[in-house]
C-alpha positions in Angstrom: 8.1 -0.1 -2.9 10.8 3.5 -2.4 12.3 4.8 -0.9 12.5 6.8 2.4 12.2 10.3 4.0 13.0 11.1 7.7 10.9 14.5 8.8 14.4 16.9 8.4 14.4 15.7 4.6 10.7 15.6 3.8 10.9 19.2 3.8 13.8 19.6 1.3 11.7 17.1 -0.5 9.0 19.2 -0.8 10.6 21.8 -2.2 11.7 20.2 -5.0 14.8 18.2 -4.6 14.3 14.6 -6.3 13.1 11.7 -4.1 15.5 8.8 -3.8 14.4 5.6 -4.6 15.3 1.9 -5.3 15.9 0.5 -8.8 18.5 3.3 -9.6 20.4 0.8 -11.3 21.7 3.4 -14.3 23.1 6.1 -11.6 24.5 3.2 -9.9 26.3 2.0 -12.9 27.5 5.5 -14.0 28.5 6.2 -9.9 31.0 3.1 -9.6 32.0 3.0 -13.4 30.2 -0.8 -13.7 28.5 -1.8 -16.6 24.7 -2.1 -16.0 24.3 -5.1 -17.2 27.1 -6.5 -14.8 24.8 -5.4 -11.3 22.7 -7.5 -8.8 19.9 -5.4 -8.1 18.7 -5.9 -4.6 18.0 -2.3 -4.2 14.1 -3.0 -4.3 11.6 -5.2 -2.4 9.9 -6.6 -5.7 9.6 -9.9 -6.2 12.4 -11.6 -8.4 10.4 -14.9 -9.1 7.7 -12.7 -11.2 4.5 -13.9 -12.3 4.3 -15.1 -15.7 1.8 -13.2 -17.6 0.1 -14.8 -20.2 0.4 -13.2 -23.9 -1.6 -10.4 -23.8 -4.7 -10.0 -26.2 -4.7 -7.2 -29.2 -7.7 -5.7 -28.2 -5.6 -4.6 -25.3 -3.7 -2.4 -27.7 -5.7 -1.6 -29.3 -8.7 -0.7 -27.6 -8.9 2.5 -25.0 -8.9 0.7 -21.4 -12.7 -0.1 -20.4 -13.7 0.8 -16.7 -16.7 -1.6 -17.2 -14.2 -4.8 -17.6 -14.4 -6.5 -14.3 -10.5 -5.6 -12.9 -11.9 -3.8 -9.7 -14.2 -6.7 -9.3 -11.2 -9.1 -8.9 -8.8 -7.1 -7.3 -12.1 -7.0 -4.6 -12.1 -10.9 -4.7 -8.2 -11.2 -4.3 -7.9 -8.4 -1.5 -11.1 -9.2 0.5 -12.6 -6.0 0.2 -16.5 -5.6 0.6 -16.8 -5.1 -3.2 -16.2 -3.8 -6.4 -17.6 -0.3 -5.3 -14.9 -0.3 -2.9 -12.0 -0.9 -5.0 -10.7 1.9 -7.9 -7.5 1.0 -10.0 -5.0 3.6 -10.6 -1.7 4.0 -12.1 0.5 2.2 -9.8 -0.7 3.4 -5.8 2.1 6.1 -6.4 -0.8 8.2 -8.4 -3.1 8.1 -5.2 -0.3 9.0 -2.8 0.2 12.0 -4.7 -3.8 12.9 -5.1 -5.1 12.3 -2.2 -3.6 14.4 0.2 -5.4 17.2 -1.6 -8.8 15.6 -1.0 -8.5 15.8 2.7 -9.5 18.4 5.0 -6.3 20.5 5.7 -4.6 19.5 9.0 -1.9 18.0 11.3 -0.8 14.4 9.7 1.2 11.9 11.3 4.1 10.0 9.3 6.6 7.5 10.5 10.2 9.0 10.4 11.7 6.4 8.4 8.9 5.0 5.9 8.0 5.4 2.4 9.6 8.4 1.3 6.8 10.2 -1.3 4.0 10.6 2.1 5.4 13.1 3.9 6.6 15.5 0.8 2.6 14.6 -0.6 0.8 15.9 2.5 3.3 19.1 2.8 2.3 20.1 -1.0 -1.3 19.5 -0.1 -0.9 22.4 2.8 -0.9 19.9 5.6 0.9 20.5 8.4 3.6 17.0 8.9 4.6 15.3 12.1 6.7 12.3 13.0 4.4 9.5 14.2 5.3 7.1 16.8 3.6 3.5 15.8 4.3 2.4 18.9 2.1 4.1 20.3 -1.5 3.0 21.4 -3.2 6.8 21.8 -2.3 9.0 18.7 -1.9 12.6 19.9 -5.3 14.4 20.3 -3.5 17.7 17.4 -3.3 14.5 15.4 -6.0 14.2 12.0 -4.5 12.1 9.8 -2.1 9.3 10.1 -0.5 7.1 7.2 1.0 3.9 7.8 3.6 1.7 6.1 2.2 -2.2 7.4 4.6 -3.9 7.4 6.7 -0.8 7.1 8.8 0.2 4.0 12.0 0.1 4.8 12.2 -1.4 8.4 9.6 -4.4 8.4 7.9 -3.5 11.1 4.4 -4.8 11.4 1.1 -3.1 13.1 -1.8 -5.5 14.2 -5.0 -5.1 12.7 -6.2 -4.3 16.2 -3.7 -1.6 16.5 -4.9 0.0 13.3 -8.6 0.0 14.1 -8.3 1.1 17.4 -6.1 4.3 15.6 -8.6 4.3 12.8 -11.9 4.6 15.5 -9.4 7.6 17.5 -9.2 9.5 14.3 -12.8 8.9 12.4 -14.3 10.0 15.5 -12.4 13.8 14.9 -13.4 13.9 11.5 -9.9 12.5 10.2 -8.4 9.5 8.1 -5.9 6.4 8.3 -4.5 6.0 5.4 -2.9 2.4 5.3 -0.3 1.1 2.9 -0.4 -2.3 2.0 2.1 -2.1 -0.8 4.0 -5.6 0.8 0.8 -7.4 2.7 0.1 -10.4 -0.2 2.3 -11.8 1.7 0.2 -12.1 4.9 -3.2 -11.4 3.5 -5.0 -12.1 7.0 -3.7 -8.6 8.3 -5.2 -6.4 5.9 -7.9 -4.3 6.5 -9.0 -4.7 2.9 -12.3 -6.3 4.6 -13.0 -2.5 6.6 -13.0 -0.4 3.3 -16.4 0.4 3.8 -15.4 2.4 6.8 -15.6 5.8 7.0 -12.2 7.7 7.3 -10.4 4.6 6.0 -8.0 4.0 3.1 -6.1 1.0 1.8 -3.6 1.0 -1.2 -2.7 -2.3 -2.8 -0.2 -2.7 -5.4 0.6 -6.1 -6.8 3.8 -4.6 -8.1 5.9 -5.9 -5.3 4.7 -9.6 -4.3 3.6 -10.5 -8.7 6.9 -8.7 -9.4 4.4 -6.4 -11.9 6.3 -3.3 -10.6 6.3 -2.1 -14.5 2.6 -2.5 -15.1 1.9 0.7 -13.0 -1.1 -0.6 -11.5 -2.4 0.0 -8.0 -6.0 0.1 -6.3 -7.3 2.2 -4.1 -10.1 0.7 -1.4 -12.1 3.3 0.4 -15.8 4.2 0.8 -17.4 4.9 -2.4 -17.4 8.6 -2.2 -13.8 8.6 -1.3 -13.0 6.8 -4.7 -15.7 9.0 -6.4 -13.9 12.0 -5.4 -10.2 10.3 -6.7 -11.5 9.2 -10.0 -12.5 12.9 -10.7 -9.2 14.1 -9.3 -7.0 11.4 -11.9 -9.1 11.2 -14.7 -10.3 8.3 -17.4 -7.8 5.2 -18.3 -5.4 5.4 -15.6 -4.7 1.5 -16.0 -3.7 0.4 -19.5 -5.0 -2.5 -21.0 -2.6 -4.4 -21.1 -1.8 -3.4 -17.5 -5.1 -4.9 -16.7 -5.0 -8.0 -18.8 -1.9 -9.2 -16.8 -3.4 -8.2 -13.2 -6.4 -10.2 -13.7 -4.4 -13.0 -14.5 -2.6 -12.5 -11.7 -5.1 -12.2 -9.5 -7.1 -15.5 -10.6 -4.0 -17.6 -10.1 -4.7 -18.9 -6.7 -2.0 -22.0 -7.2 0.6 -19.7 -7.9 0.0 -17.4 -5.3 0.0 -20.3 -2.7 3.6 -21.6 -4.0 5.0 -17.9 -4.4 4.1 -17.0 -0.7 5.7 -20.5 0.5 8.8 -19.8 -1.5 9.1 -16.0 -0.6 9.2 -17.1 3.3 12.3 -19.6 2.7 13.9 -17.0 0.5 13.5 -14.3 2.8 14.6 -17.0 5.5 17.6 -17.8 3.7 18.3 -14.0 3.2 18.5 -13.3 7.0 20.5 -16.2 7.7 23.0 -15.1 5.5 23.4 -11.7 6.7 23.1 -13.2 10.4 26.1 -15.5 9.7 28.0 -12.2 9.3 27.0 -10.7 12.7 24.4 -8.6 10.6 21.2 -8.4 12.5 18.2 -7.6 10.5 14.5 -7.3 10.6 12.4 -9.0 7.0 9.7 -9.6 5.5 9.4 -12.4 2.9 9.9 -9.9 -0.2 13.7 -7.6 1.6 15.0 -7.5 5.0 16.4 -4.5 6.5 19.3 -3.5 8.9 20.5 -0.3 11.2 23.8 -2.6 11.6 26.9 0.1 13.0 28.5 -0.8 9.7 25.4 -1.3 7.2 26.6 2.6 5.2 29.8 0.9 4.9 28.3 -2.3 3.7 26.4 -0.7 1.4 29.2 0.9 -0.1 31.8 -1.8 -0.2 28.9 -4.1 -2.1 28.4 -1.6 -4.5 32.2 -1.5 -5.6 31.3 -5.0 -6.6 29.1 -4.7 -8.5 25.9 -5.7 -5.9 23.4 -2.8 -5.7 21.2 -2.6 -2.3 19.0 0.8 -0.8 20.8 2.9 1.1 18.7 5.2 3.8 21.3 8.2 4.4 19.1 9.8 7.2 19.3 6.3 9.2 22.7 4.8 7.8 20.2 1.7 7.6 20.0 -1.1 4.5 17.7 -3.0 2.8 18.1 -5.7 0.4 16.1 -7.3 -1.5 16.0 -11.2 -2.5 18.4 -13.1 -5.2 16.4 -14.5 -8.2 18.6 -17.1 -9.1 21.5 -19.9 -7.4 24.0 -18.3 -9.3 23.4 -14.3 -7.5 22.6 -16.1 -3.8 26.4 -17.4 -3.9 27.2 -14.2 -5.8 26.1 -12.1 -2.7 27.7 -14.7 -0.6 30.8 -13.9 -1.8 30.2 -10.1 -2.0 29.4 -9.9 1.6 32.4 -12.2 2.8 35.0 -9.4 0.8 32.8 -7.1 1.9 32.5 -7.3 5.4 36.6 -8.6 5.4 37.3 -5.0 3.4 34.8 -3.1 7.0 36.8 -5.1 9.5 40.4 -4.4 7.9 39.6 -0.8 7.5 38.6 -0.4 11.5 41.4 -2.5 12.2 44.2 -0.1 10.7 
Protein backbone atom coordinates (compact mmCIF):
# COMPACT_ATOMS: atom_id res chain seq x y z
CA UNK A 1 0.00 0.00 0.00
CA UNK A 2 3.70 2.52 -0.70
CA UNK A 3 5.85 3.40 0.28
CA UNK A 4 7.36 5.66 2.98
CA UNK A 5 8.54 9.19 3.89
CA UNK A 6 10.30 10.09 7.21
CA UNK A 7 9.64 14.12 8.00
CA UNK A 8 13.53 15.12 6.53
CA UNK A 9 12.34 13.58 3.07
CA UNK A 10 8.71 14.61 2.97
CA UNK A 11 9.89 17.94 2.22
CA UNK A 12 12.19 17.04 -0.72
CA UNK A 13 9.08 15.17 -1.63
CA UNK A 14 7.10 17.98 -1.86
CA UNK A 15 9.03 19.68 -3.95
CA UNK A 16 8.98 17.50 -6.57
CA UNK A 17 11.40 14.65 -6.33
CA UNK A 18 9.38 11.19 -7.14
CA UNK A 19 7.96 9.12 -4.35
CA UNK A 20 9.36 5.72 -3.84
CA UNK A 21 7.18 2.98 -3.85
CA UNK A 22 6.81 -0.87 -3.93
CA UNK A 23 6.08 -2.82 -7.16
CA UNK A 24 9.18 -1.14 -8.95
CA UNK A 25 9.82 -4.34 -10.42
CA UNK A 26 11.07 -2.76 -14.05
CA UNK A 27 13.77 -0.38 -12.23
CA UNK A 28 14.61 -3.33 -10.29
CA UNK A 29 15.32 -5.38 -13.25
CA UNK A 30 17.14 -2.68 -15.15
CA UNK A 31 19.21 -1.85 -11.52
CA UNK A 32 20.67 -5.57 -11.10
CA UNK A 33 20.73 -6.45 -14.94
CA UNK A 34 17.88 -9.45 -14.12
CA UNK A 35 15.37 -10.16 -16.42
CA UNK A 36 11.84 -9.09 -15.17
CA UNK A 37 10.34 -11.94 -15.71
CA UNK A 38 13.01 -13.88 -13.51
CA UNK A 39 12.01 -11.59 -10.04
CA UNK A 40 9.96 -12.59 -6.80
CA UNK A 41 8.25 -9.56 -6.07
CA UNK A 42 7.71 -9.18 -2.36
CA UNK A 43 8.28 -5.59 -2.57
CA UNK A 44 4.43 -4.91 -1.84
CA UNK A 45 1.84 -5.92 0.81
CA UNK A 46 -0.93 -7.06 -1.76
CA UNK A 47 -2.22 -10.13 -1.55
CA UNK A 48 -0.69 -12.92 -3.81
CA UNK A 49 -3.65 -15.42 -3.59
CA UNK A 50 -5.97 -12.74 -5.57
CA UNK A 51 -9.53 -12.92 -5.82
CA UNK A 52 -10.90 -14.40 -8.79
CA UNK A 53 -13.07 -12.06 -10.62
CA UNK A 54 -15.69 -13.35 -12.53
CA UNK A 55 -15.74 -12.34 -16.46
CA UNK A 56 -16.72 -9.04 -16.53
CA UNK A 57 -20.03 -7.99 -18.39
CA UNK A 58 -19.88 -5.79 -21.82
CA UNK A 59 -22.01 -3.19 -20.64
CA UNK A 60 -19.09 -2.48 -18.40
CA UNK A 61 -17.20 -1.38 -21.47
CA UNK A 62 -19.17 -0.21 -22.81
CA UNK A 63 -21.31 1.88 -20.88
CA UNK A 64 -19.98 5.25 -18.91
CA UNK A 65 -19.68 4.00 -15.05
CA UNK A 66 -23.24 4.69 -13.29
CA UNK A 67 -23.02 6.30 -9.72
CA UNK A 68 -26.65 5.04 -9.24
CA UNK A 69 -25.36 1.17 -9.48
CA UNK A 70 -25.32 0.01 -5.87
CA UNK A 71 -21.14 -0.25 -5.37
CA UNK A 72 -21.15 2.28 -2.35
CA UNK A 73 -24.05 0.36 -1.02
CA UNK A 74 -21.93 -2.79 -0.76
CA UNK A 75 -18.76 -1.45 0.03
CA UNK A 76 -21.17 0.05 3.22
CA UNK A 77 -22.31 -3.65 3.79
CA UNK A 78 -18.74 -5.19 3.58
CA UNK A 79 -16.96 -2.29 5.70
CA UNK A 80 -19.71 -1.67 8.39
CA UNK A 81 -20.22 1.70 7.72
CA UNK A 82 -23.60 3.48 8.69
CA UNK A 83 -24.61 3.59 5.02
CA UNK A 84 -24.43 4.14 1.59
CA UNK A 85 -24.40 8.02 2.23
CA UNK A 86 -21.37 7.42 4.00
CA UNK A 87 -19.31 5.64 1.62
CA UNK A 88 -17.90 7.40 -1.96
CA UNK A 89 -15.73 5.33 -4.41
CA UNK A 90 -12.75 6.77 -5.91
CA UNK A 91 -9.92 5.89 -7.98
CA UNK A 92 -7.90 3.78 -5.79
CA UNK A 93 -7.70 5.74 -1.93
CA UNK A 94 -4.43 7.32 -3.55
CA UNK A 95 -6.95 10.02 -5.38
CA UNK A 96 -8.44 11.09 -1.89
CA UNK A 97 -4.95 11.30 -0.20
CA UNK A 98 -4.11 13.67 -2.67
CA UNK A 99 -7.60 15.77 -2.60
CA UNK A 100 -8.38 16.00 0.54
CA UNK A 101 -5.77 17.83 2.22
CA UNK A 102 -7.02 20.75 0.25
CA UNK A 103 -10.52 20.53 1.73
CA UNK A 104 -9.30 21.05 5.16
CA UNK A 105 -8.98 24.12 7.13
CA UNK A 106 -5.16 25.10 6.77
CA UNK A 107 -3.19 24.05 9.89
CA UNK A 108 -0.62 22.03 11.90
CA UNK A 109 -1.01 18.05 10.94
CA UNK A 110 0.47 15.27 12.61
CA UNK A 111 2.06 12.28 10.52
CA UNK A 112 3.92 9.26 11.70
CA UNK A 113 7.67 9.44 10.75
CA UNK A 114 7.89 6.23 8.99
CA UNK A 115 4.31 5.55 7.39
CA UNK A 116 2.76 5.77 4.03
CA UNK A 117 4.93 7.94 2.16
CA UNK A 118 2.27 10.28 -0.19
CA UNK A 119 0.53 11.99 3.43
CA UNK A 120 3.02 14.11 4.49
CA UNK A 121 4.17 15.50 0.78
CA UNK A 122 -0.10 15.85 0.30
CA UNK A 123 -0.75 18.03 3.36
CA UNK A 124 2.66 20.20 2.67
CA UNK A 125 1.18 21.02 -1.11
CA UNK A 126 -2.18 21.73 0.60
CA UNK A 127 -0.27 24.75 2.75
CA UNK A 128 -0.43 22.72 5.89
CA UNK A 129 2.08 23.02 8.19
CA UNK A 130 3.62 18.90 8.92
CA UNK A 131 4.78 17.47 12.11
CA UNK A 132 6.01 14.07 13.18
CA UNK A 133 3.33 12.35 15.35
CA UNK A 134 4.03 10.13 18.11
CA UNK A 135 1.21 7.20 18.11
CA UNK A 136 2.17 6.37 21.25
CA UNK A 137 0.92 8.80 22.62
CA UNK A 138 -2.42 9.11 24.56
CA UNK A 139 -2.76 13.33 24.48
CA UNK A 140 -1.95 14.65 20.91
CA UNK A 141 -0.27 18.06 21.26
CA UNK A 142 -2.76 20.91 21.89
CA UNK A 143 -0.83 23.03 18.19
CA UNK A 144 -2.02 19.74 16.83
CA UNK A 145 -5.41 19.89 14.07
CA UNK A 146 -5.12 17.18 12.13
CA UNK A 147 -3.63 13.78 12.52
CA UNK A 148 -3.48 10.82 9.86
CA UNK A 149 -2.93 7.45 10.78
CA UNK A 150 -1.57 4.24 9.13
CA UNK A 151 -3.76 1.28 11.35
CA UNK A 152 -2.02 -1.15 11.24
CA UNK A 153 0.80 1.01 10.02
CA UNK A 154 2.34 0.91 6.49
CA UNK A 155 5.45 -0.17 6.71
CA UNK A 156 6.01 -1.17 10.45
CA UNK A 157 2.68 -3.15 11.51
CA UNK A 158 2.03 -1.41 14.25
CA UNK A 159 -1.60 -1.39 15.37
CA UNK A 160 -3.78 1.53 17.28
CA UNK A 161 -6.90 0.35 19.28
CA UNK A 162 -10.09 1.63 18.27
CA UNK A 163 -10.19 3.28 21.73
CA UNK A 164 -6.96 4.97 21.09
CA UNK A 165 -8.34 6.43 17.86
CA UNK A 166 -11.60 7.74 19.26
CA UNK A 167 -10.22 9.16 22.26
CA UNK A 168 -7.61 11.20 19.50
CA UNK A 169 -10.58 11.62 17.20
CA UNK A 170 -12.90 13.37 20.28
CA UNK A 171 -9.24 15.56 21.21
CA UNK A 172 -9.23 16.92 17.74
CA UNK A 173 -13.18 17.22 16.65
CA UNK A 174 -13.54 19.20 19.73
CA UNK A 175 -10.78 22.02 18.05
CA UNK A 176 -12.38 22.06 14.94
CA UNK A 177 -9.97 19.35 13.32
CA UNK A 178 -9.92 15.83 11.67
CA UNK A 179 -8.43 12.09 11.98
CA UNK A 180 -7.93 10.87 9.06
CA UNK A 181 -7.55 6.94 9.31
CA UNK A 182 -6.06 4.63 6.79
CA UNK A 183 -7.41 1.37 6.65
CA UNK A 184 -5.63 0.35 3.47
CA UNK A 185 -4.62 -3.34 5.39
CA UNK A 186 -7.63 -3.70 8.03
CA UNK A 187 -9.86 -6.61 6.02
CA UNK A 188 -7.81 -8.41 7.69
CA UNK A 189 -9.13 -7.60 11.24
CA UNK A 190 -12.41 -6.05 10.34
CA UNK A 191 -13.50 -5.67 14.11
CA UNK A 192 -10.96 -2.63 14.54
CA UNK A 193 -12.22 -0.40 12.04
CA UNK A 194 -13.91 2.52 12.69
CA UNK A 195 -15.87 2.09 9.45
CA UNK A 196 -19.04 1.89 11.99
CA UNK A 197 -18.11 5.94 13.31
CA UNK A 198 -18.17 7.47 9.74
CA UNK A 199 -21.00 9.42 10.63
CA UNK A 200 -18.83 11.32 12.99
CA UNK A 201 -17.90 14.61 12.49
CA UNK A 202 -14.16 15.35 11.85
CA UNK A 203 -13.69 11.61 10.94
CA UNK A 204 -12.32 9.92 7.83
CA UNK A 205 -11.77 6.33 6.82
CA UNK A 206 -10.11 5.14 3.49
CA UNK A 207 -10.60 1.53 2.34
CA UNK A 208 -9.01 -0.07 -0.52
CA UNK A 209 -9.62 -3.60 -1.36
CA UNK A 210 -6.49 -3.47 -3.39
CA UNK A 211 -4.31 -4.97 -0.80
CA UNK A 212 -6.30 -7.95 1.02
CA UNK A 213 -8.56 -8.99 -2.79
CA UNK A 214 -5.15 -8.48 -4.41
CA UNK A 215 -7.33 -5.80 -6.86
CA UNK A 216 -4.35 -3.36 -6.53
CA UNK A 217 -4.89 -2.78 -10.53
CA UNK A 218 -8.51 -2.00 -10.38
CA UNK A 219 -7.78 1.50 -8.81
CA UNK A 220 -10.61 1.52 -6.60
CA UNK A 221 -10.86 2.90 -3.12
CA UNK A 222 -13.70 4.43 -0.90
CA UNK A 223 -13.81 7.14 1.06
CA UNK A 224 -16.23 6.91 4.43
CA UNK A 225 -16.95 10.25 6.04
CA UNK A 226 -19.99 12.36 6.87
CA UNK A 227 -21.98 13.18 3.95
CA UNK A 228 -20.82 16.71 3.41
CA UNK A 229 -17.26 15.62 3.69
CA UNK A 230 -17.84 13.25 0.55
CA UNK A 231 -20.07 15.93 -1.06
CA UNK A 232 -17.27 18.29 -0.90
CA UNK A 233 -14.66 15.34 -2.48
CA UNK A 234 -16.96 14.26 -5.21
CA UNK A 235 -16.96 17.98 -6.48
CA UNK A 236 -13.23 18.19 -5.89
CA UNK A 237 -12.60 14.61 -8.34
CA UNK A 238 -15.15 14.72 -10.58
CA UNK A 239 -17.79 12.12 -12.43
CA UNK A 240 -16.62 8.31 -13.10
CA UNK A 241 -13.73 7.97 -10.94
CA UNK A 242 -14.32 4.10 -10.76
CA UNK A 243 -14.48 2.21 -14.05
CA UNK A 244 -16.91 -0.22 -14.77
CA UNK A 245 -15.24 -2.81 -14.87
CA UNK A 246 -13.47 -1.68 -11.71
CA UNK A 247 -16.79 -1.90 -10.15
CA UNK A 248 -18.05 -5.04 -11.58
CA UNK A 249 -15.07 -6.92 -9.91
CA UNK A 250 -15.37 -5.14 -6.43
CA UNK A 251 -18.87 -5.99 -5.94
CA UNK A 252 -18.07 -9.43 -6.53
CA UNK A 253 -15.55 -9.19 -4.23
CA UNK A 254 -17.29 -7.78 -1.77
CA UNK A 255 -20.46 -10.30 -1.86
CA UNK A 256 -18.10 -13.30 -1.46
CA UNK A 257 -18.35 -13.81 2.16
CA UNK A 258 -16.84 -17.70 1.76
CA UNK A 259 -13.91 -16.53 0.20
CA UNK A 260 -13.21 -13.83 2.44
CA UNK A 261 -13.51 -16.16 5.52
CA UNK A 262 -10.87 -18.74 3.83
CA UNK A 263 -8.56 -15.84 2.58
CA UNK A 264 -8.28 -14.21 6.06
CA UNK A 265 -7.52 -17.93 7.59
CA UNK A 266 -4.89 -18.47 4.98
CA UNK A 267 -3.29 -14.98 5.16
CA UNK A 268 -2.62 -15.47 9.02
CA UNK A 269 -0.69 -18.99 8.43
CA UNK A 270 1.14 -17.36 5.53
CA UNK A 271 2.08 -14.37 7.25
CA UNK A 272 2.84 -16.94 10.27
CA UNK A 273 5.00 -18.94 8.10
CA UNK A 274 6.68 -15.69 6.75
CA UNK A 275 7.98 -14.64 10.30
CA UNK A 276 9.11 -17.89 11.14
CA UNK A 277 11.20 -17.93 8.45
CA UNK A 278 12.89 -14.77 8.88
CA UNK A 279 13.00 -15.56 12.75
CA UNK A 280 14.95 -18.81 12.03
CA UNK A 281 17.57 -16.43 10.64
CA UNK A 282 17.86 -14.24 13.80
CA UNK A 283 15.66 -11.70 11.88
CA UNK A 284 13.19 -10.17 14.21
CA UNK A 285 10.19 -8.75 12.67
CA UNK A 286 6.82 -7.19 13.36
CA UNK A 287 3.59 -8.58 10.52
CA UNK A 288 0.57 -8.34 9.65
CA UNK A 289 -1.16 -11.18 7.73
CA UNK A 290 -0.58 -9.45 4.20
CA UNK A 291 4.00 -8.39 4.83
CA UNK A 292 6.02 -8.31 7.86
CA UNK A 293 8.56 -5.77 8.49
CA UNK A 294 12.05 -5.46 10.15
CA UNK A 295 14.64 -2.55 11.47
CA UNK A 296 17.13 -5.81 11.75
CA UNK A 297 21.10 -4.04 12.08
CA UNK A 298 21.54 -5.91 8.76
CA UNK A 299 18.04 -5.62 6.95
CA UNK A 300 19.82 -2.69 4.12
CA UNK A 301 22.21 -5.36 3.57
CA UNK A 302 19.56 -7.95 3.30
CA UNK A 303 17.75 -6.15 1.07
CA UNK A 304 20.51 -5.75 -1.18
CA UNK A 305 22.13 -9.17 -1.21
CA UNK A 306 18.24 -10.60 -2.11
CA UNK A 307 18.02 -8.44 -4.76
CA UNK A 308 21.31 -9.74 -6.56
CA UNK A 309 19.22 -12.79 -6.69
CA UNK A 310 16.82 -12.02 -8.21
CA UNK A 311 14.17 -11.61 -4.87
CA UNK A 312 12.78 -8.05 -4.83
CA UNK A 313 11.60 -6.67 -1.19
CA UNK A 314 10.86 -2.53 -0.07
CA UNK A 315 13.58 -0.98 1.10
CA UNK A 316 13.00 2.23 3.65
CA UNK A 317 16.40 4.20 3.18
CA UNK A 318 15.53 6.83 5.97
CA UNK A 319 15.03 3.77 8.53
CA UNK A 320 17.41 1.07 6.82
CA UNK A 321 14.16 -1.09 7.65
CA UNK A 322 12.48 -3.98 5.31
CA UNK A 323 9.39 -5.18 4.41
CA UNK A 324 8.33 -8.21 2.57
CA UNK A 325 5.64 -9.24 1.37
CA UNK A 326 4.15 -13.01 1.13
CA UNK A 327 5.16 -15.87 -1.49
CA UNK A 328 2.23 -16.87 -3.75
CA UNK A 329 3.26 -20.18 -4.57
CA UNK A 330 5.50 -23.61 -2.83
CA UNK A 331 7.90 -23.16 -5.49
CA UNK A 332 8.88 -18.95 -4.40
CA UNK A 333 8.48 -19.90 -0.33
CA UNK A 334 11.54 -22.46 -0.84
CA UNK A 335 12.87 -19.96 -3.44
CA UNK A 336 13.15 -17.20 -0.58
CA UNK A 337 14.36 -19.88 1.61
CA UNK A 338 17.15 -20.37 -0.21
CA UNK A 339 17.72 -16.67 -1.02
CA UNK A 340 17.87 -15.69 2.47
CA UNK A 341 20.23 -18.74 3.58
CA UNK A 342 23.05 -17.24 0.73
CA UNK A 343 21.88 -14.16 1.72
CA UNK A 344 22.38 -13.85 5.14
CA UNK A 345 25.75 -16.38 4.67
CA UNK A 346 27.04 -13.55 1.92
CA UNK A 347 26.11 -10.51 5.49
CA UNK A 348 27.96 -12.67 7.95
CA UNK A 349 31.11 -13.44 5.66
CA UNK A 350 31.39 -9.86 4.71
CA UNK A 351 31.46 -8.67 8.70
CA UNK A 352 33.63 -11.49 9.27
CA UNK A 353 36.57 -10.40 6.82
Amino acid sequence: MRHDASPDTASHAAAGALIVHGGNLHEAAERYCIPYDQWLDLSTGINPHGYPVPPVPADAWRRLPDDGDDLAACAARYYGAPDAAHVLPVAGSQAAIRALPALLPRAQAGVAALTYSEYAPAFERAGHRVMSLDISCDVLPETLTHAIVVNPNNPTAEHLSAARLLAWHAQLSARGGTLLVDEAFADTMPAASLAAHANREGLIVLRSPGKFFGLAGVRAGFVLAAPAVLDSLRRALGAWTVSGPARHAVKAAFADRAWQQQMRSRLVADSARLVDMLQAHGIRTRATPLFAWTDDARAAALHQALATRGVWTRLFASSGSVRFGLPATEAEWARLQESLRAAIDTIDAAGAA
